[in-house]
N, C-alpha and C positions, 0 to 999 in steps of 0.2 A: 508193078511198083515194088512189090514184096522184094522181086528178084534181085531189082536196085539196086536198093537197099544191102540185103546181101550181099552183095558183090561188094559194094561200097564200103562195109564192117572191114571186107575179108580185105580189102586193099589195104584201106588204112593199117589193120591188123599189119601186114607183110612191112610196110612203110615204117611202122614203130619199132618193130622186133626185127630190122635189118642190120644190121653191124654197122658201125659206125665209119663213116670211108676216114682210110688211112690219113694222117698228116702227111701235108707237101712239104718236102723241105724249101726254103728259101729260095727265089731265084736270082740271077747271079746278079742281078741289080738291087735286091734287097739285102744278097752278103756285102756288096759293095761301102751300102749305106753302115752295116753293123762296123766294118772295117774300117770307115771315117771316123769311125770314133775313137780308136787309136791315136790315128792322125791328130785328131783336136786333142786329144789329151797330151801327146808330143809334145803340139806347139803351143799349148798352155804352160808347161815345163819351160819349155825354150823362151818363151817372151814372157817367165818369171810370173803370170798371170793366173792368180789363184781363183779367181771368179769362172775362168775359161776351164778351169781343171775343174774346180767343183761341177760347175756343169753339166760335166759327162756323166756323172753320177747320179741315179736316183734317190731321192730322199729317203727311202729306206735300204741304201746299200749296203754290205757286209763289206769293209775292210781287211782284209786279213795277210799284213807283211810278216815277216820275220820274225819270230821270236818274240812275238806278242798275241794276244788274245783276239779273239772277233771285237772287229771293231763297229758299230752298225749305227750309220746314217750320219749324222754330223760328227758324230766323235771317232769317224777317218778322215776328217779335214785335217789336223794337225798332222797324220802322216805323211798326206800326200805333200802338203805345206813347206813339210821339212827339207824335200829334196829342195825345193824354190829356197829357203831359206840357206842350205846347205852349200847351195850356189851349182847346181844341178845345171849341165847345159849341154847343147850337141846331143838332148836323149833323141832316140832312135826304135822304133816298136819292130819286129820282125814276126808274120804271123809265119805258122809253121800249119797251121788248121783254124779253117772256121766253117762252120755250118750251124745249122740251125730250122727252125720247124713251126709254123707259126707266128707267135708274139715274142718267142724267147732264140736264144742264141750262144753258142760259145769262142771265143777264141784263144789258143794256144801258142807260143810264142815265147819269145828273147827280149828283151831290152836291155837297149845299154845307155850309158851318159857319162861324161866326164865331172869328175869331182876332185878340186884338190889336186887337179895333175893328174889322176889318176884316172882309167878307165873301169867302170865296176858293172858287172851282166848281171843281169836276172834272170828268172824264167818266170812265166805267168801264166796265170788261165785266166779269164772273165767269164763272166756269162752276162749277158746281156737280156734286157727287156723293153719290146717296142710299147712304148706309151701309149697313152691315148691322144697324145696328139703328134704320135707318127713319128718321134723322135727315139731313138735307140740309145738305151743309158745304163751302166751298167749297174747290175743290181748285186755282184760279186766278185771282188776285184783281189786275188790271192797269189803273192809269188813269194818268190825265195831265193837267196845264192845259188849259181851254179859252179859245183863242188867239182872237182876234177874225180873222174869214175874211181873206184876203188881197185887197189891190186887185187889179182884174184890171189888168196890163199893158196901156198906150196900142197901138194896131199902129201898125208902123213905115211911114213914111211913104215913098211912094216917088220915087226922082227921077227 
């Protein structure tokens, strides 16, 4: 019984002080779902539908466009809003990477939409977080202009 016992200590022991096993990355059915989410935010855009766009976002998301400050949780509605109000339409998301590992996610990528005639690109990261009820929302939604590269600099000549 002693021996058991022993044995049983040393197990458990082995079982507590084991390294924790690696994180799975997603698989290609759960990047599928994180990439829907794009899609809805699209066509929230596209059918002017602010409820649908707020959606994809978690109640405590980070906003963060252009030339503005974090924006977090409700007070990046009026962001998002603006493109709908602005008359934003034919947007379009282009992932260029996503992956992800557990509950959380990121994706990388272009967007573009017509405004005013005009066609205007972004680039974007998200990150994403699956909820508790299985839904994928993003919890940080950050882009910016894309700028045309810069010339490289003449080298200096020497005398």
């Amino acid at each position: 019984m002693r021996l058991s016992s022993l044995l049983l200590g040393f197990g458990l022991c082995a079982v507590a002080c084991a390294p924790p096993a690696a994180p799975v990355a997603l698989s290609a059915a759960e990047l599928d779902a994180v990439k829907a989410v794009d899609a809805a935010f699209a066509a929230g855009i596209n059918a002017k539908d602010t409820t649908a766009v707020f959606a994809v976002y978690a109640a405590d998301a980070k906003v963060m466009p252009p030339d503005s400050p974090a924006l977090d949780g409700a007070a990046g509605h009026p962001a998002m809003a603006s493109l709908i109000a602005g008359g934003a339409s034919e947007m379009t998301l282009t992932q260029t990477t996503a992956y992800g590992v557990g509950d959380l996610a990121y994706i990388v990528g272009t967007a573009s939409w017509k405004m005013g005639g005009a066609t205007e690109t972004v680039k974007y990261t998200e990150v994403l977080r699956k909820g508790a009820d299985g839904k994928w929302r993003y919890v940080v939604d950050m882009f910016s202009s894309v700028a045309p590269a810069a010339a490289a600099a003449a080298p200096a000549k020497k005398k």
